[in-house]
C-alpha positions in Angstrom: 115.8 71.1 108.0 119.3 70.8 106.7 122.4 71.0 109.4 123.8 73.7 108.2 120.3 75.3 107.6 119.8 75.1 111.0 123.4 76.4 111.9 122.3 79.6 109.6 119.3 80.2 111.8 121.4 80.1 114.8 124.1 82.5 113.6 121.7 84.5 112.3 119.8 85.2 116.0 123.1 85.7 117.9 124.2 88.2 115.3 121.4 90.3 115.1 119.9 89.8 118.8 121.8 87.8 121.2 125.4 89.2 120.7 124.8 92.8 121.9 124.0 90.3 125.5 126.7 87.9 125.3 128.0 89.0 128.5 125.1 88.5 130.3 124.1 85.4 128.8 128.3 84.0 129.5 127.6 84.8 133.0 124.0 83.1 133.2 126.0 80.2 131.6 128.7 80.0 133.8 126.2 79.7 136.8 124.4 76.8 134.7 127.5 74.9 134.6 128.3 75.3 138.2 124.6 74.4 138.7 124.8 71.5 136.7 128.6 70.4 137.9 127.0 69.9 141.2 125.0 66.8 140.9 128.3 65.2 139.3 129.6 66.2 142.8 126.8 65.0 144.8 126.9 61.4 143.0 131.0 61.6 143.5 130.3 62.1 147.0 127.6 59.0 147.5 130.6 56.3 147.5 132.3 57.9 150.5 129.2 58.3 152.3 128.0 54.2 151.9 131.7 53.4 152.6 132.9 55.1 155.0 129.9 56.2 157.0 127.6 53.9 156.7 129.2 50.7 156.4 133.0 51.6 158.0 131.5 53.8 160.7 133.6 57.1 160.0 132.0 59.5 162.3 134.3 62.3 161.0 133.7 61.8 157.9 129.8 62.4 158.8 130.4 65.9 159.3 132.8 66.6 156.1 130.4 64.9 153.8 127.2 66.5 155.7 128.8 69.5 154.9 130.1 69.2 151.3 126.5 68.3 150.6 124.4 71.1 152.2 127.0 73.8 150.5 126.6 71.7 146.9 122.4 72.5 147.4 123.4 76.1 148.7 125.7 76.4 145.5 122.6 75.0 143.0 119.9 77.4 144.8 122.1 80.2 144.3 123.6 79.3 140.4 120.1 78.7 139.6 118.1 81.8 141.0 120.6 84.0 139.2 121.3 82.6 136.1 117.4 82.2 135.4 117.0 86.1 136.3 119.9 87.0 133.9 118.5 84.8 130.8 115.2 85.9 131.4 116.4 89.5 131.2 118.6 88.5 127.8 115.8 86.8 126.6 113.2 89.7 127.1 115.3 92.1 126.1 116.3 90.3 122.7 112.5 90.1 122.3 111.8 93.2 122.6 114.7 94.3 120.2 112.9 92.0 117.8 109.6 93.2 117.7 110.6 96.7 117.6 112.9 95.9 114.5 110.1 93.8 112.9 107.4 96.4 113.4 109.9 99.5 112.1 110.6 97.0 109.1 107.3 96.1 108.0 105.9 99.8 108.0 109.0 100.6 105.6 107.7 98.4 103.5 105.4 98.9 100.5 101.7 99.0 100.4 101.5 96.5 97.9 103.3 94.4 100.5 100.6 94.9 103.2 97.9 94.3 99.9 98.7 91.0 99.7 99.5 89.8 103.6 96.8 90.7 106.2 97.4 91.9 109.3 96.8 89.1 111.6 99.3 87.5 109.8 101.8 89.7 110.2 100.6 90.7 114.3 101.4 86.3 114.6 104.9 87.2 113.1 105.6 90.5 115.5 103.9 88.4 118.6 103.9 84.4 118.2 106.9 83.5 116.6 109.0 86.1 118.2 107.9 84.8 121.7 108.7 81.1 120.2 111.7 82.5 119.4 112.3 83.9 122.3 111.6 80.8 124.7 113.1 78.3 122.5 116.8 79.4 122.5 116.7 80.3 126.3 115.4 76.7 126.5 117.9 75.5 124.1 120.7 77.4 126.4 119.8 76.3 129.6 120.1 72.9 127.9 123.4 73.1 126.7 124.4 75.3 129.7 123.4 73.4 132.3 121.9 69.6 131.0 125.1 68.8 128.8 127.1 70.1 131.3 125.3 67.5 133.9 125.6 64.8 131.7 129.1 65.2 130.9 129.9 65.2 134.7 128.0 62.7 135.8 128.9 60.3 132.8 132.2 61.0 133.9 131.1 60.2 137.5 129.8 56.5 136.2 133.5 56.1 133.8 135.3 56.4 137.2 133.6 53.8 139.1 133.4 51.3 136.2 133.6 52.3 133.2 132.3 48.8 131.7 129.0 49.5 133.8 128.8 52.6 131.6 129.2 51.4 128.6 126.3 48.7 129.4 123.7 51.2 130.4 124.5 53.1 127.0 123.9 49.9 125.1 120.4 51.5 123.3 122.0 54.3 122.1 122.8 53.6 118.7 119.4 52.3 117.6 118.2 56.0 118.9 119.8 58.0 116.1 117.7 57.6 113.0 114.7 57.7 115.1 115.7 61.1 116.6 116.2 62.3 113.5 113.0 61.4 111.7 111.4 63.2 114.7 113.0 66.2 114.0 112.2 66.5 110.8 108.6 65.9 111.7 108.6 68.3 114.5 109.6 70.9 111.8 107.1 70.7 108.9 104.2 70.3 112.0 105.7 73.4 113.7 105.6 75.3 110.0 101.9 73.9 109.9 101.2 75.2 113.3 102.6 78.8 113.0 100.7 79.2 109.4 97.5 78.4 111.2 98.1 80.6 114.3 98.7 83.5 111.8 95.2 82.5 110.0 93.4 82.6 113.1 94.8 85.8 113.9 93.8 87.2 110.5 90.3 85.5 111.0 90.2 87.5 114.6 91.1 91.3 113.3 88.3 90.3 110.7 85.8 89.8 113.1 86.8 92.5 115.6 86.7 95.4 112.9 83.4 94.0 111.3 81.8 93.2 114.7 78.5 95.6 113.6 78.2 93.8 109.8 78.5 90.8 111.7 75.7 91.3 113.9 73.2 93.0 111.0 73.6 90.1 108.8 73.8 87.5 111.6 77.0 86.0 110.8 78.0 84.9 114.8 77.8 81.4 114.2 79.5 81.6 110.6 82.6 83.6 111.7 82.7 81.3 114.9 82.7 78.3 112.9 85.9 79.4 110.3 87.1 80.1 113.2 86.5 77.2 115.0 87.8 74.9 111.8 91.2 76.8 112.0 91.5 76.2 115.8 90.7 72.4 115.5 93.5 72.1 112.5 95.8 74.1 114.9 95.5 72.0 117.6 96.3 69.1 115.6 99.3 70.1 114.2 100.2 71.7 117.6 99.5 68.0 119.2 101.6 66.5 116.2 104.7 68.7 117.1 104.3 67.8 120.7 104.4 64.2 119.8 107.4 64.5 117.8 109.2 66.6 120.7 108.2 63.9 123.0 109.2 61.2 120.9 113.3 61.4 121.7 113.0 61.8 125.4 110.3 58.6 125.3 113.2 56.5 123.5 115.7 57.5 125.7 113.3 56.2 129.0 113.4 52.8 126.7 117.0 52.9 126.3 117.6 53.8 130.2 115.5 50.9 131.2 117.2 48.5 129.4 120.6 49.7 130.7 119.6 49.6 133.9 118.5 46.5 133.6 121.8 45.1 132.2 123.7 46.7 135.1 121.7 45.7 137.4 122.2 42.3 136.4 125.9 42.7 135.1 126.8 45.0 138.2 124.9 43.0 141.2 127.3 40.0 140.4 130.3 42.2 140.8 129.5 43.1 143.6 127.8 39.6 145.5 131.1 38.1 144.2 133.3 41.0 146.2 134.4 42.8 143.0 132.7 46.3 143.9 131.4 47.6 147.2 128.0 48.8 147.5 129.5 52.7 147.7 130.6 52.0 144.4 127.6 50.4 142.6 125.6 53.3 145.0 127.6 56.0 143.1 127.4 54.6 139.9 123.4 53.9 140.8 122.8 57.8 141.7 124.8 59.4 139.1 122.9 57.7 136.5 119.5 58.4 138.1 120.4 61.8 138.1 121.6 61.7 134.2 118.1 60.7 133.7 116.2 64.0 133.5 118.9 66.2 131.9 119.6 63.6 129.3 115.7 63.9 128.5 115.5 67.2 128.7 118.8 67.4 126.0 116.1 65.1 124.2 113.9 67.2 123.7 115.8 70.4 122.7 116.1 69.3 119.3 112.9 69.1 118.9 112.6 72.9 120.6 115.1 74.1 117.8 112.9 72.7 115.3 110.0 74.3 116.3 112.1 77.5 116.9 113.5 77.6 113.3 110.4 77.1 111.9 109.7 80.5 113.2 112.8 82.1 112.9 112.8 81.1 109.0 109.4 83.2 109.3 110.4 86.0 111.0 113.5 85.9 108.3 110.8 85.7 105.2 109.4 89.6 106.3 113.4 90.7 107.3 113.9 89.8 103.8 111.7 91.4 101.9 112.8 95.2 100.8 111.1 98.3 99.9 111.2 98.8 95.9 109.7 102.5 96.7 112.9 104.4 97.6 114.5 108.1 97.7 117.1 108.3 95.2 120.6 109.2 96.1 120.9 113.4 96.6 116.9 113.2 96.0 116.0 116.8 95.5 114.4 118.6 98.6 110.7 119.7 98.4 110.0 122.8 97.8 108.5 125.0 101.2 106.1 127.3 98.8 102.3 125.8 97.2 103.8 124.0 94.3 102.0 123.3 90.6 101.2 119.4 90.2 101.4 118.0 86.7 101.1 114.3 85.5 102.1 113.8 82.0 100.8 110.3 80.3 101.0 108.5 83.3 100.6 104.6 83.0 99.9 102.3 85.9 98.6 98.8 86.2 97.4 96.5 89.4 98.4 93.6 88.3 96.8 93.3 84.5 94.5 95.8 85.3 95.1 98.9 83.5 94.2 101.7 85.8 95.6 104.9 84.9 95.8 105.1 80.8 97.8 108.2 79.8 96.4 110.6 82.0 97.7 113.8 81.9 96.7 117.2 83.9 97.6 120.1 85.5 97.1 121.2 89.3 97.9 125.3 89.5 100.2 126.1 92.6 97.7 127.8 95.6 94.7 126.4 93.6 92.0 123.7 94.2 91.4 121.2 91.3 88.5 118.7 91.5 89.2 115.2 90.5 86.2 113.8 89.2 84.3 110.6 87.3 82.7 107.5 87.9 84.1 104.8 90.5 86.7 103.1 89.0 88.1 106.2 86.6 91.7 105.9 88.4 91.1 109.5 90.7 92.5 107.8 94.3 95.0 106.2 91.9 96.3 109.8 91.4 96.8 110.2 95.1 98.9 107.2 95.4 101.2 108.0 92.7 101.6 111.8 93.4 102.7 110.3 97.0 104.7 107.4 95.7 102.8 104.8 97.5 102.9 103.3 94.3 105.1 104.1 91.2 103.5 104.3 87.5 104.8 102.0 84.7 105.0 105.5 82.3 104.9 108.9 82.2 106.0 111.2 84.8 104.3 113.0 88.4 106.1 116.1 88.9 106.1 118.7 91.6 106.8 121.9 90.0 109.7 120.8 87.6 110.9 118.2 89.8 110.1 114.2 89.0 108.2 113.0 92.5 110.8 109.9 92.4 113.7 112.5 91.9 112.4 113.6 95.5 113.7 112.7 98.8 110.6 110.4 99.9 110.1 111.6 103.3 110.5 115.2 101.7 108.2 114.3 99.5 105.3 112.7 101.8 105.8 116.0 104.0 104.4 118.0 101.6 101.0 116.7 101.6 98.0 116.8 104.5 95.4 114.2 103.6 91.8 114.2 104.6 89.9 111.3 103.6 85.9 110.0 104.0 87.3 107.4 106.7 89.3 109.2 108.6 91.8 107.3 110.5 92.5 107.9 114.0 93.8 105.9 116.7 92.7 104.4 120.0 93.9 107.0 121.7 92.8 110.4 123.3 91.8 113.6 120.8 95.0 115.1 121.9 97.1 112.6 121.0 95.3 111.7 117.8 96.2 115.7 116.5 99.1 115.9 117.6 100.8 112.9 116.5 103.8 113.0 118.7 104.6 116.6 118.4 106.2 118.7 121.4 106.4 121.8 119.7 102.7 123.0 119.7 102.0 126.1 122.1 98.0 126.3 123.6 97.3 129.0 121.6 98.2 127.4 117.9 96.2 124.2 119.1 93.1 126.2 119.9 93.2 128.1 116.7 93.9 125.1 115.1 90.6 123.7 117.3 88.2 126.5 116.6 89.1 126.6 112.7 88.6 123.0 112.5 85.1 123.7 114.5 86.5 120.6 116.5 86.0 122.8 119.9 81.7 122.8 118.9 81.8 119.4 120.0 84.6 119.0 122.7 81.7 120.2 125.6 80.2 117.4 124.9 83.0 114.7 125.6 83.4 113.8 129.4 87.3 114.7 129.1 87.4 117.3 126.7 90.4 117.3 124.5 91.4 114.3 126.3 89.1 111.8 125.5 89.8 108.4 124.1 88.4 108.5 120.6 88.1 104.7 120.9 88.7 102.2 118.7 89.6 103.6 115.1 87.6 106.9 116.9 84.3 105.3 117.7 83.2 107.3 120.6 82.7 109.9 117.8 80.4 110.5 115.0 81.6 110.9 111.5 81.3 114.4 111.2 83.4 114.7 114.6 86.0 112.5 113.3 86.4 114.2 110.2 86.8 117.7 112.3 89.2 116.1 114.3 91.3 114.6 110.7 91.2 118.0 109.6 92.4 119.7 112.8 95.6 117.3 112.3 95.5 118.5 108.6 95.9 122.2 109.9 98.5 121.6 112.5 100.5 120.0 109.6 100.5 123.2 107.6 101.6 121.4 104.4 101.7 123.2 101.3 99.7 120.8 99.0 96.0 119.1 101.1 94.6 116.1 99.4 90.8 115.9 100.4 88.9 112.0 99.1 85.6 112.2 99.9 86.0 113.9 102.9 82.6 114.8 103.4 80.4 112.2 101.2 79.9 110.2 104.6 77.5 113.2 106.2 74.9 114.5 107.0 73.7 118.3 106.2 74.7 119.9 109.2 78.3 118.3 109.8 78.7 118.3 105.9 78.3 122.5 105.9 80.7 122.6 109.2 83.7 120.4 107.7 83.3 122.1 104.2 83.8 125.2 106.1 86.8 124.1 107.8 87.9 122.7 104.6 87.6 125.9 102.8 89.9 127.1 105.6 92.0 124.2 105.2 92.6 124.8 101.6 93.2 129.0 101.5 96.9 129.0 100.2 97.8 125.5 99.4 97.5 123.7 96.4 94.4 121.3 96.9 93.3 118.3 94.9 89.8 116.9 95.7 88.0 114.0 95.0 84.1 113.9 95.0 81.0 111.9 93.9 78.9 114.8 94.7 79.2 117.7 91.9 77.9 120.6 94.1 80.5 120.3 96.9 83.1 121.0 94.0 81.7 123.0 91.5 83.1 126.3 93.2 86.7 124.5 92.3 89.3 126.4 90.2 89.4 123.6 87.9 88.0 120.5 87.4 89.3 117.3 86.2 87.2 114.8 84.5 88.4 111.3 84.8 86.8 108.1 82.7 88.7 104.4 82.6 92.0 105.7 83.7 92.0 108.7 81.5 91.5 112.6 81.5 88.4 113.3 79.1 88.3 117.0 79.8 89.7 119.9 82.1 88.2 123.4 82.7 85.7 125.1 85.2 82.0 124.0 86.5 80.7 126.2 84.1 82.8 125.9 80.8 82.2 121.9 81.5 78.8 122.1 81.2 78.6 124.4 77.9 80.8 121.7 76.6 78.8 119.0 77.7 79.8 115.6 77.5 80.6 113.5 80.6 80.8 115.7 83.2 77.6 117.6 82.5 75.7 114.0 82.3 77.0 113.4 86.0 75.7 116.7 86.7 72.3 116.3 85.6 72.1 112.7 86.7 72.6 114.0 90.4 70.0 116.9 89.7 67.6 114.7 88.4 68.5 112.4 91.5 68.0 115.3 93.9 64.8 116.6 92.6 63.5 113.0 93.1 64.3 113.2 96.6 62.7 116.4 97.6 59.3 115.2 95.5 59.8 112.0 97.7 
């Protein structure tokens, strides 16, 4: 990674996360100084203490430099305590902001965003790297907090005693510069490597988790384990690769100490046989380069932590990046309160260069119900997507009453619809909180009408907690019939003026089927409803219905005046007869 690369990435995390705690992370730095200025002192403080205790018998000076020492390791215990409480508070903090910015951004953006990058990946982004993040700069700050701040004071420590003897135990460091940075760059493109893989492994593990019962019927436990397995071994790899890398600079800098050492040793121990030094000196030079030793390898190995930290933060940066293309115009017009007529006229729309809708062109009445039918594939959820904008057509227009849907405010426009679907998605939370969603403004009695009507409160006896059971992971402590009840509850405490039902009861059996299409029925009375069904007889009773073939509307009228017509509808009509009265002969 280029310098100035890796100077964006910087400015870039203190401007959006660390700056609103700059004062608490000055303060935690000011104590790392002070933490680290102390060893300078304690090595300063060796000479005296060989000198004139030890050697010249300075009883007074026992006490003073007794003293100085116990209140420098009374200083460091107190420094360090506090400034690792306030970092760790900056640094969680700044983490949390993160994730919470991350997740608000990446459910802002568009579906065909989520289409083409799975969740695991993106859970890696909103977890992983955010916690590398996270630890890598607070790393990287205690480094340059408190290690360079050691180094400098002991270095100057060692230049005060002799500052030839200094310049001969830093003899190595020149050959250590290329080196360092060939490990850096390695350190990056592992770290990339490593964070890819750790969002792969993640992806492999929702997989698994939300196909655990496929798994099991087709005996895949030793299949899934085994991609799984292959992703973990290449992880670890590239994990151990990066780890090399990091420990590759603080390794060459135990080379270069040695031989310095060694050439002061040999350089210095003549000084002082020949009278040149006293052994306080060579004793204060001695400890204040010892205790340069770990800092300086710790400073080592921060650039390899920045590495691995900007390989994450040039992730993170990727999603922060990307934009939603699906957005409310300026002034977009407000949605209207009443049941509102729904037209498409020649609308166009391709997934990729698949043609799926090809010119289709209907009309919903306001406060009526229109069937959507046709064959899989004949573009009818594709007409849900557009009249909601999560997807915009290529031609042609979706209009709400006389208003263009992308003329619409989008929030206004998604808050006209209630949507009941043949999975019905509900969260691992309890029944209560899954109808609700959030809302404070529901009194007992309007979420008990809402109950009964939705014939949710047949079951509810049943549950050990009522209304405030856990419906379990994507609701499966319920049955399908239940959690359709319980979709369609929601539906009716969202009173919206337009319901768009797909498949919401193809998924059932008799009984439940009869109970939600009642509560559908319900549902519907006074909104404009568009259904989609595979089953003719569940719609038949529909105002109108839409017949739908390769992205195209083929025909339009009641069950009745479709059949006279014949065509396609009435061959799916008898085809499902004919399939029914095989089924009761069986």
């Amino acid at each position: 990674m280029s310098k100035s690369a890796s100077t964006e990435a910087f400015r870039w995390l203190w401007r959006s996360y660390l700056h609103p705690h700059r004062w608490v992370i000055a303060l935690a730095v000011i104590m790392m100084a002070i933490e680290g200025g102390m060893l300078g002192l304690l090595s300063y403080l060796i000479q005296p203490m060989f000198d004139r205790v030890f050697i010249g018998g300075d009883s007074g000076a026992l006490w003073v430099v007794g003293l100085v020492i116990m209140g420098i390791f009374l200083t460091r215990a107190v420094t360090s305590a506090g400034q690792r409480i306030l970092l760790q508070s900056a640094s969680q903090r700044a983490a949390a902001g993160m994730r919470s910015d991350l997740l608000s951004h990446l459910m802002q953006l568009d579906s065909a965003f989520h289409q083409i990058n799975p969740p695991g990946q993106l859970i890696e982004r909103l977890q992983g790297d955010v916690t590398v993040v996270s630890s890598s700069w607070s790393a990287i700050l205690v480094g340059l907090g408190r290690d360079a701040v050691t180094v400098l004071v002991l270095f100057s420590v060692a230049l005060s005693v002799d500052w030839r003897w200094t310049l001969i135990a830093l003899v190595g460091t020149p050959f250590l510069i290329m080196p360092a940075l060939l490990a850096q760059a390695y350190v990056r493109r592992r770290s990339v490597t490593a964070r890819d893989l750790a969002g792969r492994m993640a992806t492999r593990l929702d997989e698994v988790f939300h196909g655990i019962n496929p798994i099991k019927l087709n005996a895949l436990e030793r299949y899934q384990s085994d991609r799984y397995d292959t992703l973990a071994d290449a992880r670890v790899g590239a994990e151990v690769k990066a780890v090399a890398g990091q420990a590759a600079v603080p390794a060459m800098i135990d080379v270069m100490t040695g031989v310095g050492f060694l050439a002061v040793m040999i350089f210095g121990g003549g000084e002082i046989i020949a009278g040149n030094k006293t052994v306080g000196e060579f004793m204060s030079f001695f400890t204040a380069m010892a205790l340069v030793f770990d800092p300086l390898r710790r400073l080592g190995q921060t650039s390899g932590q920045w590495q691995v930290a900007t390989a994450s933060i040039d992730r993170l940066r990727s999603i922060f990046d990307e934009r939603p293309s699906l957005l409310s115009p300026p002034n977009g017009a407000p949605a209207p309160a009443h049941a509102p007529q729904i037209t498409l006229r020649d609308v166009a729309l391709n997934y990729g260069d698949l043609p799926v809708l090809r010119g289709a062109s209907f009309t919903a009445v306001a406060g009526r119900t229109t069937a959507l039918v046709g064959a899989s594939g004949a573009g009818k959820s594709t007409v849900f997507n557009v009249l909601t904008r999560l997807v915009d057509t290529a031609d042609g227009q979706v209009m709400i009453d006389d208003v263009a849907v992308d003329q619409m405010d989008l929030a206004a426009l998604r808050g006209l619809f209630s949507v009941v679907t043949q999975d019905a998605a509900l969260f691992d939370e309890t029944l209560r909180d899954n109808i609700l969603l959030g809302r404070t403004d529901i009194t007992d009695a309007r979420l008990n009408a809402v109950l009964d009507a939705a014939h949710v409160t047949d079951f509810l006896p049943q549950l050990p907690n009522g209304l405030d059971s856990p419906a379990g992971p994507r609701g499966s402590n319920l049955s399908g019939g239940q959690r359709q009840r319980v979709a369609i509850a929601r539906a009716l405490l969202r009173d919206t003026p337009i319901l768009l039902l797909d498949e919401a009861t193809s998924a059932l059996d008799t009984k439940s089927e009869a109970l939600v299409q009642e509560a559908l029925e319900k549902l519907s009375v006074g909104r404009t409803t568009l259904v989609i069904a595979h089953r003719l007889s569940t719609v038949r009773n529909a105002d109108s219905i839409v017949v739908m073939d390769h992205g195209r509307v083929v025909d339009q009228g009641t069950h009745d005046a479709l059949l006279e017509r014949g065509g396609i509808y009435a061959d799916l009509y008898a085809m499902q007869f004919k399939s029914k009265e095989g089924d009761s002969h069986d």
